[in-house]
C-alpha positions as CSV (number, residue, x, y, z in Angstrom):
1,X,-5.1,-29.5,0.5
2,X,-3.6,-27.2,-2.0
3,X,-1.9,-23.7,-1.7
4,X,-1.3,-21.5,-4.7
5,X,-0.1,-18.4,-5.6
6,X,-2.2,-16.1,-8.6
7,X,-0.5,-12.7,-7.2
8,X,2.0,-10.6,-5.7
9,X,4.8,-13.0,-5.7
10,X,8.3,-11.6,-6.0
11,X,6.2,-8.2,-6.7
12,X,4.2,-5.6,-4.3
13,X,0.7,-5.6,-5.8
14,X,-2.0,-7.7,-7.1
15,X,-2.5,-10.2,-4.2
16,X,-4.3,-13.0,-4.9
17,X,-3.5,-17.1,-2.9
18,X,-5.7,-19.8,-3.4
19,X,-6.4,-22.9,-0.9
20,X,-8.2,-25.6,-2.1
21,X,-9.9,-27.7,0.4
22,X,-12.6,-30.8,0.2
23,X,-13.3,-29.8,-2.8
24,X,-13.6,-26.0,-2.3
25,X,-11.3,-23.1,-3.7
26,X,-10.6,-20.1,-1.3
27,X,-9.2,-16.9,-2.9
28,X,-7.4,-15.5,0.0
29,X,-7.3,-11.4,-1.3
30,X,-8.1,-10.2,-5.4
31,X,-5.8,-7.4,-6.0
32,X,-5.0,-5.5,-8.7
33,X,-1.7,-5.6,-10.3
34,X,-0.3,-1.7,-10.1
35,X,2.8,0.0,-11.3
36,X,4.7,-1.7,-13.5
37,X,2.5,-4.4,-15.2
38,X,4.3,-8.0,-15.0
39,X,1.3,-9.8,-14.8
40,X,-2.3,-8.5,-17.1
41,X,-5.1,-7.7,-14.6
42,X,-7.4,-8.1,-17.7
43,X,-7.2,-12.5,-17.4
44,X,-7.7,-14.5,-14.0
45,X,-5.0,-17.6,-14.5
46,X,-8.2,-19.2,-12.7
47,X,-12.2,-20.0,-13.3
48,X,-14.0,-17.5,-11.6
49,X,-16.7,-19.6,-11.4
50,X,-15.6,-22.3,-9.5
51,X,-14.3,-20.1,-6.8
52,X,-16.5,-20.9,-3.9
53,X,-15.1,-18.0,-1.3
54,X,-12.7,-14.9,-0.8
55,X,-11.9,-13.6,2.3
56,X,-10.4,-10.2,2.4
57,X,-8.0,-9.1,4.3
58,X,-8.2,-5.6,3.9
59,X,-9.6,-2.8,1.4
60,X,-6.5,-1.6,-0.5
61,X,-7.2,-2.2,-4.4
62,X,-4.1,-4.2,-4.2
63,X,-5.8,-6.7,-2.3
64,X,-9.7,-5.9,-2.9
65,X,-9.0,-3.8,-6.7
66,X,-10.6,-7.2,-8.8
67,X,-13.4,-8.5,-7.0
68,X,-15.8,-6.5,-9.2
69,X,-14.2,-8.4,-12.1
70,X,-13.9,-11.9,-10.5
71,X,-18.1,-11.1,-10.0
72,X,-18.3,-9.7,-13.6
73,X,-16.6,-12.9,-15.0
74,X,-18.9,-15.6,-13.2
75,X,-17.8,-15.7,-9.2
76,X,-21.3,-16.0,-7.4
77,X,-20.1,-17.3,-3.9
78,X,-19.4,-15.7,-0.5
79,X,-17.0,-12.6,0.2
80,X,-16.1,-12.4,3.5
81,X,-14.1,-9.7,5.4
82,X,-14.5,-7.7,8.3
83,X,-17.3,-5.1,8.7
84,X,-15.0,-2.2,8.6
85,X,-13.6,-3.5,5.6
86,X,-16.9,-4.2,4.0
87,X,-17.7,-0.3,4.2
88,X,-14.4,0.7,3.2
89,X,-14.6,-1.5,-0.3
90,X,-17.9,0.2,-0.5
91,X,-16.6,3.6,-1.8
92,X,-13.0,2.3,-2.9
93,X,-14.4,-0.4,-5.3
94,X,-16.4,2.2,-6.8
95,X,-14.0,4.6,-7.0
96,X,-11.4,2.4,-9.0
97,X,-14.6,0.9,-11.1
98,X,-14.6,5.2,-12.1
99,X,-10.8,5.2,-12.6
100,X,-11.3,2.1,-15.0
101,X,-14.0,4.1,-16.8
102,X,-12.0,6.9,-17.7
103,X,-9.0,5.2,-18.6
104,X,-10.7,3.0,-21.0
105,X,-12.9,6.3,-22.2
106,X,-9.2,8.4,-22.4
107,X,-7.6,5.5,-24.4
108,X,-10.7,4.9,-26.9
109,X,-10.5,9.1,-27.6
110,X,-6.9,8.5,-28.5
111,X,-7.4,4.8,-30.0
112,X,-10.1,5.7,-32.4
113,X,-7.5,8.9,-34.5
114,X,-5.4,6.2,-34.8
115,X,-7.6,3.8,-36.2
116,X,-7.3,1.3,-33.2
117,X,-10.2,-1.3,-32.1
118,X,-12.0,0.3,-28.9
119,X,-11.4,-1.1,-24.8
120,X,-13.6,-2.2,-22.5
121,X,-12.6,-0.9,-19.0
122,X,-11.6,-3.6,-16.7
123,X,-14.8,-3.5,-14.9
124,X,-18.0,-0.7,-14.8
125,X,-19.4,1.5,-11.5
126,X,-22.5,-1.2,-12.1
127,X,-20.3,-4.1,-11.1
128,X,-18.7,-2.3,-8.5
129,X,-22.1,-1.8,-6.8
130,X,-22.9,-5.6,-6.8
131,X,-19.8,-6.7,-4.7
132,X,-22.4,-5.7,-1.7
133,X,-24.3,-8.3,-2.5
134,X,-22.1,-11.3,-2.0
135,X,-20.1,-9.5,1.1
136,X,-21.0,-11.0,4.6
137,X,-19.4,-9.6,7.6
138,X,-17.7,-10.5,10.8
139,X,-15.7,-9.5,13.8
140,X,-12.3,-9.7,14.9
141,X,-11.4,-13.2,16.6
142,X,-14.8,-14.3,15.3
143,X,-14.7,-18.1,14.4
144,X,-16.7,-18.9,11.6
145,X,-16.9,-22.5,10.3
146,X,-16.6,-21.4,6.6
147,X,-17.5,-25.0,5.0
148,X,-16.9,-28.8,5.7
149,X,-13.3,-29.2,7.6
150,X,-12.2,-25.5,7.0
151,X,-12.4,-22.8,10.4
152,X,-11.1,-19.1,9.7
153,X,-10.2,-16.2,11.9
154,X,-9.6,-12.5,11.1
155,X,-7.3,-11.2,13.8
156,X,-6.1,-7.1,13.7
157,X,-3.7,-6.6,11.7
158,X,-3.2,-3.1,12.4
159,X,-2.1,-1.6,8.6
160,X,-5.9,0.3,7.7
161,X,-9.1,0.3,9.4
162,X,-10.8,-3.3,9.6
163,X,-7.6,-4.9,8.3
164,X,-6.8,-8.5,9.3
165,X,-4.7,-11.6,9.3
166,X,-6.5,-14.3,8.6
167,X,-6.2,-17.6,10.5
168,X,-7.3,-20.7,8.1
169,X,-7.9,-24.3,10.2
170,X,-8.0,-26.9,7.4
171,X,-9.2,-30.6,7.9
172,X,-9.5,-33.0,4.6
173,X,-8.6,-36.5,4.7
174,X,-7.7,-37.0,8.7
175,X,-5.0,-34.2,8.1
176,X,-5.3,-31.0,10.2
177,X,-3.1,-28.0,9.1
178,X,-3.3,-24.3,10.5
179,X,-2.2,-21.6,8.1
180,X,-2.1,-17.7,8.5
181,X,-2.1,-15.3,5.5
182,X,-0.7,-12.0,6.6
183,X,-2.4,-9.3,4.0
184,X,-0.3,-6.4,4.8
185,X,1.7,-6.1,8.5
186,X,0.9,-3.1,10.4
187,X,3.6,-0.7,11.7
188,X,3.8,0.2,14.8
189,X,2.8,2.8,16.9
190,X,0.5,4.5,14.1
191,X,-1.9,6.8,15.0
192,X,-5.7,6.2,15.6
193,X,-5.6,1.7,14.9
194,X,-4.0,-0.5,17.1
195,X,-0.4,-2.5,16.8
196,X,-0.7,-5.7,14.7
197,X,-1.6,-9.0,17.2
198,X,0.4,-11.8,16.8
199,X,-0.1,-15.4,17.1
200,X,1.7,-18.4,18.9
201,X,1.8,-20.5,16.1
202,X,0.9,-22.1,12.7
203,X,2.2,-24.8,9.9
204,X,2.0,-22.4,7.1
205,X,2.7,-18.9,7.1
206,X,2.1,-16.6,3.8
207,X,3.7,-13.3,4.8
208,X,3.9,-10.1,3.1
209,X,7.9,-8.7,3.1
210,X,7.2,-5.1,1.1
211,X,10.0,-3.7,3.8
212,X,12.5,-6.9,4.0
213,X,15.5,-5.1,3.6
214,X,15.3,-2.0,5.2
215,X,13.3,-0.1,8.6
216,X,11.8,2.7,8.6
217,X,13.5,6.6,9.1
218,X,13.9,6.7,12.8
219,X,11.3,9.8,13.6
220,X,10.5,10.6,16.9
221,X,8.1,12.8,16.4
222,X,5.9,12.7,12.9
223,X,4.6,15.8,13.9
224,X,8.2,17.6,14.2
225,X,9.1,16.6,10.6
226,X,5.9,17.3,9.0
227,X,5.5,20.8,10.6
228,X,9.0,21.7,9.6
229,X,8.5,20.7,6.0
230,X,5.3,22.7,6.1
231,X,6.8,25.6,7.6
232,X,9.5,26.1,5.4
233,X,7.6,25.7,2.2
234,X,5.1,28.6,3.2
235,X,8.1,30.8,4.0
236,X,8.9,30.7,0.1
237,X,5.7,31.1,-1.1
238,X,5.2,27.4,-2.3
239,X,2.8,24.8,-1.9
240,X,3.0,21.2,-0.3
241,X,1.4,18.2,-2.7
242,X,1.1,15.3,-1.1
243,X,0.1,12.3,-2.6
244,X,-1.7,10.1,-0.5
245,X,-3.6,6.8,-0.4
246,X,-7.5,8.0,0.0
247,X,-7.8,5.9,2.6
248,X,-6.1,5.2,6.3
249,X,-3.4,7.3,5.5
250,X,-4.9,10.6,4.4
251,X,-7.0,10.2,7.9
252,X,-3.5,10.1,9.5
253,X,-2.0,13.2,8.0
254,X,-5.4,15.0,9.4
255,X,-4.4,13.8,13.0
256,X,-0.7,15.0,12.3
257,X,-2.2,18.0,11.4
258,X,-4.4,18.7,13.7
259,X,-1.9,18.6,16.6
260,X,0.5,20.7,14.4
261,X,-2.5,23.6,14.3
262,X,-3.2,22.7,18.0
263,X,0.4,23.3,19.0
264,X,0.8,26.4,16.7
265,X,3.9,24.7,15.1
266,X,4.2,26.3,11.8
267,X,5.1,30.0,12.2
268,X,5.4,31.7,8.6
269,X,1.9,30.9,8.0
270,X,-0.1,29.8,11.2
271,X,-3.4,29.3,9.3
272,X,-2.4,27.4,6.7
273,X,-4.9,25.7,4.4
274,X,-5.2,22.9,3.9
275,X,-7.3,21.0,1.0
276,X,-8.3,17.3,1.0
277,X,-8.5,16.6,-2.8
278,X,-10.1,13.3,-3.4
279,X,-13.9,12.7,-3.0
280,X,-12.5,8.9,-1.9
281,X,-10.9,10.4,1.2
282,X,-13.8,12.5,2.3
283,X,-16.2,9.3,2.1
284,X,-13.3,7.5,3.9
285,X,-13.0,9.9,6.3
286,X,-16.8,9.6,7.3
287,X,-16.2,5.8,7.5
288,X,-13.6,6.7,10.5
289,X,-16.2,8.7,12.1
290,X,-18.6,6.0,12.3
291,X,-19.0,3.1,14.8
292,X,-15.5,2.2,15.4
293,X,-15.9,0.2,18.6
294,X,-12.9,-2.5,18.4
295,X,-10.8,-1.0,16.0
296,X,-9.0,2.0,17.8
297,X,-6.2,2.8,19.9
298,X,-6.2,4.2,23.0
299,X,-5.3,7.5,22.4
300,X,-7.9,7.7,19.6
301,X,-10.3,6.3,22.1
302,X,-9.2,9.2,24.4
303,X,-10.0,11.8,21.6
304,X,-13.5,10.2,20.9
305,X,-13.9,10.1,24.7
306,X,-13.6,13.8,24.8
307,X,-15.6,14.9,22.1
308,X,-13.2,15.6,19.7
309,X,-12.9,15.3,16.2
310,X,-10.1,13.9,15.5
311,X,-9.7,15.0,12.0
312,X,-11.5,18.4,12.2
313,X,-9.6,21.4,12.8
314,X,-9.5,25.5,11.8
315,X,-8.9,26.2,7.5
316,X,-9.3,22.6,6.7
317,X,-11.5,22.3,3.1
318,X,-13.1,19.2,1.4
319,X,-12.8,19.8,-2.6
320,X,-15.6,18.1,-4.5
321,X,-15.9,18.9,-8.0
322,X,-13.5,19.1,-11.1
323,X,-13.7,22.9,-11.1
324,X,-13.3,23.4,-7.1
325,X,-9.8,20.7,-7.7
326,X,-8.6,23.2,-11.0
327,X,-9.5,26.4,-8.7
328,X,-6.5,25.0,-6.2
329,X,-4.0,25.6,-9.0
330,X,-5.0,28.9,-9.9
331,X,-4.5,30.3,-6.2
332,X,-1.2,31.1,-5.9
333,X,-1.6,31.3,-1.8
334,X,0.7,28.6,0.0
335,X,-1.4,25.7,0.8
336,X,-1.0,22.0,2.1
337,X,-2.9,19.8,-1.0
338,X,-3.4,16.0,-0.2
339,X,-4.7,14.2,-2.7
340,X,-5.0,10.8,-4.5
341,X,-3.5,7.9,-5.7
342,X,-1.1,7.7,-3.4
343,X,1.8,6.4,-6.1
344,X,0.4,9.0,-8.4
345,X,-0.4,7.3,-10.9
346,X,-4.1,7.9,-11.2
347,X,-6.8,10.2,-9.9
348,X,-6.5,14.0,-8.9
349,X,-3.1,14.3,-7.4
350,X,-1.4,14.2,-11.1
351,X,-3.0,17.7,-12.0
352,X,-1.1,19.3,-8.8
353,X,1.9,17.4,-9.8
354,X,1.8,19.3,-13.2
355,X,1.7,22.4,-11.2
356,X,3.8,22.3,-8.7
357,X,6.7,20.4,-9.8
358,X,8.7,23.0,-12.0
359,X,8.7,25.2,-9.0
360,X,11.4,25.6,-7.1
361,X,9.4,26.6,-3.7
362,X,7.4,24.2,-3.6
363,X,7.7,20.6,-2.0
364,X,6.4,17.0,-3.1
365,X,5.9,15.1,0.1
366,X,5.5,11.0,-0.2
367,X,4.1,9.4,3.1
368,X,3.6,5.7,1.5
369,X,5.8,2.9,-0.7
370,X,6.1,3.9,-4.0
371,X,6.1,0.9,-6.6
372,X,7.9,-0.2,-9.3
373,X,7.1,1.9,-12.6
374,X,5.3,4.4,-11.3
375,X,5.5,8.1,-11.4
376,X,6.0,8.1,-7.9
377,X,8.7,6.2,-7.7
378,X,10.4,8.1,-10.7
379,X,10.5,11.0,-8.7
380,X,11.9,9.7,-6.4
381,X,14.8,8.2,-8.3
382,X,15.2,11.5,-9.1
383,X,13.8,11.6,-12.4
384,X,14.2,15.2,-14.2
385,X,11.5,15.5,-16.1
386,X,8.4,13.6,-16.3
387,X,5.9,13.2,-18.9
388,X,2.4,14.1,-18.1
389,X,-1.0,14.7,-20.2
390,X,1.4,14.3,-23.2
391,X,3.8,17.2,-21.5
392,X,7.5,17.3,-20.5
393,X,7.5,19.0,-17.1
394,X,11.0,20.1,-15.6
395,X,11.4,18.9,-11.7
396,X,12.7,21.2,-9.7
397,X,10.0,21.0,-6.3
398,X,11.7,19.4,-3.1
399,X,11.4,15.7,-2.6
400,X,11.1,14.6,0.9
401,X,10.4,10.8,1.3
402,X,8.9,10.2,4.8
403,X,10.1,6.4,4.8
404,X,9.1,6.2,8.5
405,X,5.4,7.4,8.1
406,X,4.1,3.9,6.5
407,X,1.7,1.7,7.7
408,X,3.5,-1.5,6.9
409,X,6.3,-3.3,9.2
410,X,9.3,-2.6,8.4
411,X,11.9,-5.6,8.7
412,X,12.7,-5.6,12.5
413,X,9.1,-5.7,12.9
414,X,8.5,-8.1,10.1
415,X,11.3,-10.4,12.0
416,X,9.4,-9.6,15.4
417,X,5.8,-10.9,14.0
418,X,7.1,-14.2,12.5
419,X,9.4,-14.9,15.3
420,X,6.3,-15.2,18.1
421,X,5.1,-18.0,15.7
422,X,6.6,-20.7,17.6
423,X,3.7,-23.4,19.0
424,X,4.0,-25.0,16.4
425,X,6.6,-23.3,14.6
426,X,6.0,-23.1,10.4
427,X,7.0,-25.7,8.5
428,X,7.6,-23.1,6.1
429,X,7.3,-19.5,5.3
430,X,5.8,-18.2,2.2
431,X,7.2,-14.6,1.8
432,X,5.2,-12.7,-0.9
433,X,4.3,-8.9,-1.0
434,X,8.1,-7.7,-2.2
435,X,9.9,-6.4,-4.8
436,X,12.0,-9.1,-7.0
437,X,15.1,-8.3,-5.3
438,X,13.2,-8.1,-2.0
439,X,11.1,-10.6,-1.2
440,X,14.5,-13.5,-1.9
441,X,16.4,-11.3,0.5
442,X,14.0,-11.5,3.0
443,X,13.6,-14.6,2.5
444,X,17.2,-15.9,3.2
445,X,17.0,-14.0,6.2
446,X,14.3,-16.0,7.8
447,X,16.5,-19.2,6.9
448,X,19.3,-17.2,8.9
449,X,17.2,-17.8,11.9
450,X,16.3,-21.6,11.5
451,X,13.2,-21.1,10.0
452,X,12.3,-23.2,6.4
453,X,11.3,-20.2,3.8
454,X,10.7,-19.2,0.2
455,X,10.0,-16.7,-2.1
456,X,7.1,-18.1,-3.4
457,X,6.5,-17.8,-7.7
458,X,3.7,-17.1,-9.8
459,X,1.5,-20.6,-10.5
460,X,3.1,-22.0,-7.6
461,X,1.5,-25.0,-5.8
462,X,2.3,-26.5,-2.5
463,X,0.9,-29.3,-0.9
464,X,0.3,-28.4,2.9
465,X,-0.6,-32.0,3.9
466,X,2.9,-33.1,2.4
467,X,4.7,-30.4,2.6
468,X,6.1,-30.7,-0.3
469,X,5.7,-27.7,-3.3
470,X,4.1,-29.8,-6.7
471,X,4.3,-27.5,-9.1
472,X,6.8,-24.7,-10.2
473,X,6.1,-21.5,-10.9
474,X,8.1,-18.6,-12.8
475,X,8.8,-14.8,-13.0
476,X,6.7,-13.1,-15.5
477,X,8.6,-11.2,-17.7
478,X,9.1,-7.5,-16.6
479,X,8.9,-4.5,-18.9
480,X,11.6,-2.2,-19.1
481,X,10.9,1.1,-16.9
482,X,12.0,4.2,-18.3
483,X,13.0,7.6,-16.8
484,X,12.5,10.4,-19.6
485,X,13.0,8.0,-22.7
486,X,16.0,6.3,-21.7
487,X,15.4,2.2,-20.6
488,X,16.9,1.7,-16.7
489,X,18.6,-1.8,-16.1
490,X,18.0,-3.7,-13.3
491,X,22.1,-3.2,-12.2
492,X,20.6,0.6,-12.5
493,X,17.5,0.4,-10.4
494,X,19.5,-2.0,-7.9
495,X,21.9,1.5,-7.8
496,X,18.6,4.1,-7.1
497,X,17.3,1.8,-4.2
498,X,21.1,1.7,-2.7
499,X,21.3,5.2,-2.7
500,X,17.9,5.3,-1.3
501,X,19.4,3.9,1.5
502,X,22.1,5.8,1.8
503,X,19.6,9.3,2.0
504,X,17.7,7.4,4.6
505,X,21.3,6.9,6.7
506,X,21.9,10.1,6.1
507,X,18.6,11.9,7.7
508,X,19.1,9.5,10.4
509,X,22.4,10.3,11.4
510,X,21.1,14.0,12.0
511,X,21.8,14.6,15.7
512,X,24.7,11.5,15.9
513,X,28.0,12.0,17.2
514,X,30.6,13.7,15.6
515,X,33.0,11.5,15.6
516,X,30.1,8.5,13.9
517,X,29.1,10.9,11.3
518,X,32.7,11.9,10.3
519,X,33.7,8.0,9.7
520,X,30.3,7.6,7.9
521,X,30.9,10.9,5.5
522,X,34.9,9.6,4.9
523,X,33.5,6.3,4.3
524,X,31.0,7.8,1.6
525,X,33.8,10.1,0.1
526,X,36.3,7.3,-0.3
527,X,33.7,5.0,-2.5
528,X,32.7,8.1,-4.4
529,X,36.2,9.3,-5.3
530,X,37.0,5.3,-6.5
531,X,34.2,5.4,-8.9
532,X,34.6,8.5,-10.2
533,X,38.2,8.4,-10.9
């Protein structure tokens, strides 16, 4: 009875736990590694082969981006998720298997002037499309007896559509243990899914903690802030790019949106465009459309209820081709663009980037965690200039960073979720799903409040009959990120993700007291004026 970690420990991305059980070995999520790259997504430190089962806990790439690959390299068992999962990694799967095609094509173009050996891409559209055939489908807080002495559960886990928590009951030897892998927490209070259930208890938790160290902006209205933004970039004649995940939280923005045009909240332009640039997100978008019985809130229910369409609303167009996404840069008419990846590293959204960063009216709006080394995450560290299609663009668009649209739990919430666990409570806490300097921290806090935890490492093993850990693991060595040419130390990026923090504090003391805002601006000044003298 074995527990091991292949992915997303101490870093965001690339999930990937193993259980092995009477002989069996359970991949628990098979992410892709994205951002910066500590670990290769092109090798599994594992035999696909012998892997008997994965159960999914939701369709992000980061948990669902190398199943094509495990299938490609010899996995011929069961893949078992939820049924609105199973549609999702329908379209998503195949969307990354194109992203994987072009990259490889892009880099054998440049590869082959300079007299380098071609790529393969990671995996091809034609294994994306035979993931179907090993998925098989259940319900929420459906048992299912998935093999000799092992029971599992998928219980909402209220981050995407079909997301779960998975509940494992292991038996081998006379030994009973109960563990629950988390996938990613939900947030609260999201629009169209419901909050995150809970659970009274386990031995083993494996918990994500991509928020441990900070909550969310305190918005009381998503709505307000997103109308505002919109508003005041129309007045100046600029766009709004947003870069958004294809899938859960582009369907969000829609339902902001279309309250925003119900209410008449933006004045300079009341009938704004607005373009949804990513073929992914339309596809998705008909997914949360579809049979949705058991998945949505209550207010989203209400909407159905009624008849309405709860994305659908005046001036909203659906791009399709590579000429109808160019065509939205040569408009010069203000216009809302979403469009994918959501970190912008891939996909569509890094043309718009290219046009709309140098200008000063328009605005880059983030609505989701930005990783480690990516371009998203640059620009929010305030990067410059950025490189892009082998050209140095000047930033000088507004950044706003809405830290409190997410769909993960932020750490009150994290610390509410684990703390229910208390029939039995864990015998210990396996905190994954954060940054290096995160996922310690958070970590320590749970030992704060009685509970035995660990950052769990790469390679890890732990025996859950003995509860003891069997094997070490180790931090993969991290390459150096870069902001235009010049290598950032850790000290550095510890400093950008501080003052983070203190932008956050800032936008939230909007509306405070005086007096609280005074002592907070004198307490800034005084630490300001030390280092700089």
């Amino acid at each position: 009875m074995k527990l091991k970690f292949f992915g997303a420990d101490q870093s965001v991305t690339g999930s990937c736990h193993c259980l092995e059980v009477n002989g069996k070995t359970i991949l628990i999520d098979c992410g892709l590694q994205q951002g910066r790259d500590e670990i290769s997504n092109d090798e599994f430190p594992f035999n696909p082969a012998g892997v008997d089962y994965v159960l999914l806990t939701h369709a992000h790439i980061d948990h669902s981006g190398r199943i094509p690959k495990l299938i490609r390299d010899g996995f011929r068992g069961q893949v078992v998720t939820t049924r609105l999962t199973a549609d999702l990694i329908n379209i998503m799967l195949l969307d990354s298997a194109h992203i994987q095609e072009q990259d490889a094509e892009w880099k054998n173009r440049k590869g082959e002037r300079a007299g380098r050996e071609p790529v393969e891409p990671l995996y091809t559209v034609e294994d994306a499309q035979k993931v179907a055939e090993y998925v098989h489908t259940c319900e929420y807080n459906q048992i299912i007896d998935l093999c000799e002495g092992v029971r599992v559960k998928f219980q909402d886990a209220g981050h995407l559509l079909g997301s779960a928590f998975i509940w494992v009951e292991m038996t081998e030897a006379g030994v009973t243990k109960t563990i629950v892998f988390s996938g990613d927490i939900g947030n609260v209070d999201q629009p169209i899914i419901r909050d995150p259930s809970t659970f009274p208890g386990a031995d083993y938790v494996v918990m994500e903690s991509t928020y441990g160290d900070r909550n969310h902006k305190e918005v009381w209205s998503y709505t307000d802030d997103l109308a505002e933004i919109i508003d005041k970039t129309m007045a100046r004649g600029g766009n709004v790019v947003i870069p958004s995940f294809a899938v859960g939280r582009t369907q969000e923005l829609l339902y902001f949106i279309r309250e925003i045009k119900d209410r008449g909240m933006v004045k300079s332009v009341p009938n704004f465009p607005v373009y949804i640039d990513s073929p992914l997100a339309r596809k998705a978008t008909q997914v949360f459309t579809g049979d949705l019985r058991g998945y949505l809130d209550e207010d989203a229910l209400a909407l159905v209820a009624d008849g309405t369409h709860m994305f659908n609303f005046p001036d909203l167009r659906m791009t399709e081709t590579v000429d109808e996404s160019r065509a939205l840069n040569e408009d010069r008419a203000p216009k809302v663009i979403i469009s994918a990846s959501g970190m912008c590293d891939a996909g569509r959204i890094r043309h718009h980037l290219k046009h709309n960063l140098w200008r000063p009216e328009s605005t880059i709006a983030f609505v989701g965690y930005q990783g480690e080394g990516t371009l998203g995450r640059q620009l929010l560290d305030g990067a410059q200039t950025v490189k892009m299609f082998g050209e140095e663009i000047t930033v000088r668009a507004e950044m706003v960073n809405y830290t409190g649209l997410s769909s993960h739990a932020d750490r009150d919430h994290l610390i509410a979720w684990i703390s229910e666990f208390k029939d039995p409570k864990p015998q210990q806490v396996f905190v994954v799903h954060g940054d290096r300097d995160v996922a310690p921290f958070f970590a320590e806090t749970l030992r704060g409040m009685g509970m035995d935890a660990h950052a769990a490492q790469y390679t890890e093993i732990y025996d859950l009959a003995a509860n003891r850990q069997i094997e070490n693991g180790y931090l993969p060595e991290r390459k150096a990120k870069t902001v235009d040419g010049v290598k950032l130390s850790a000290a550095y990026e510890r400093l950008t993700a501080i003052g983070r923090r203190v932008s956050e504090a800032i936008t939230r003391a909007r509306g405070r007291d005086n007096k609280s805002v005074g002592r907070f601006a004198d307490q800034l000044k005084q630490v300001l004026d030390k280092w700089e003298a």
